[in-house]
N, C-alpha and C positions, 0 to 999 in steps of 0.2 A: 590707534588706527593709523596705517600708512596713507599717506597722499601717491597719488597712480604713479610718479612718477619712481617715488622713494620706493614703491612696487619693481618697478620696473627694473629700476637697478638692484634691486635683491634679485629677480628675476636673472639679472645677465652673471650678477655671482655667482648664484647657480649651475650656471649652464659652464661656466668657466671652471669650476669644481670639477663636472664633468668632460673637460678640456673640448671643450667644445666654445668657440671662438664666435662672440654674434657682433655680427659688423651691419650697420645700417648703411644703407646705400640709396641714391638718388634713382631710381627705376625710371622713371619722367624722359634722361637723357637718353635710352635704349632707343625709345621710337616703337619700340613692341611691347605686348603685355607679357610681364611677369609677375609670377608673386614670391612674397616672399616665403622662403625655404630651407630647407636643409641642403646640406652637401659637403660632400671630398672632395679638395683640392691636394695635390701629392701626400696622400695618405693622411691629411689633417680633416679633423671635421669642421664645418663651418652650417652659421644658420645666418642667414643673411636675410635682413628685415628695408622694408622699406620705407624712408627716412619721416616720406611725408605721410605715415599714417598717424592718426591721434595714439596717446602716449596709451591710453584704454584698449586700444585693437591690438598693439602691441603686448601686451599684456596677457592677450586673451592668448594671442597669437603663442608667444614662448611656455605659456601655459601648456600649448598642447603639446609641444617639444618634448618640454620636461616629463608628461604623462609619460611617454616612448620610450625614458632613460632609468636608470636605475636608482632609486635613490634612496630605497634603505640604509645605508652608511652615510648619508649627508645630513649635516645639521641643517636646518632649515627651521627658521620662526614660527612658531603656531600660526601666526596671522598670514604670513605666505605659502605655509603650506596648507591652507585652510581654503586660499582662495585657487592655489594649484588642483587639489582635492576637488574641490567645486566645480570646475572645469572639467575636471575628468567624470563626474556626475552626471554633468550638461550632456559631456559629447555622447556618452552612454542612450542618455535619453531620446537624444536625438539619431542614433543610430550610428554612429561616427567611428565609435571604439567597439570591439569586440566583447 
């Protein structure tokens, strides 16, 4: 069993496999609400997470990322791709994904 964190950084491996670049960032300093997301910056992809969430919503959060991307050609752990899986279960049931 991973601890959330050691989750989390399998999590950004991932998402780096699919060059996609997750940068956490202080949201706090904007003064406005945002969340965190995906996005192109000059043709690069970025998911940009906000720093001060617990390491668990984070988790949840690039979860749902990774559902959006392709990942049959990636290796990916049972136990991450189980709780990736999981999430995409979740968001189904609740109406979220297609």
């Amino acid at each position: 069993m991973m601890n959330p964190e050691q989750l989390y950084q399998s999590l950004i491996e991932i998402a780096e496999k699919l060059n996609v670049k997750v940068s956490e960032k202080n949201f706090r300093k904007t003064g406005i609400y945002i969340q965190s997301g995906f996005c192109k910056v000059k043709g690069k992809d970025f998911f940009i997470i906000d720093k001060h969430l617990p390491v668990f919503k984070k988790n949840i959060i690039l979860a749902g990322l990774l559902n959006k991307m392709p990942l049959e050609n990636i290796y990916i752990m049972p136990v991450v791709r189980d709780f990736v899986n999981k999430h995409r279960e979740l968001e189904r049931e609740e109406g979220f994904v297609d």
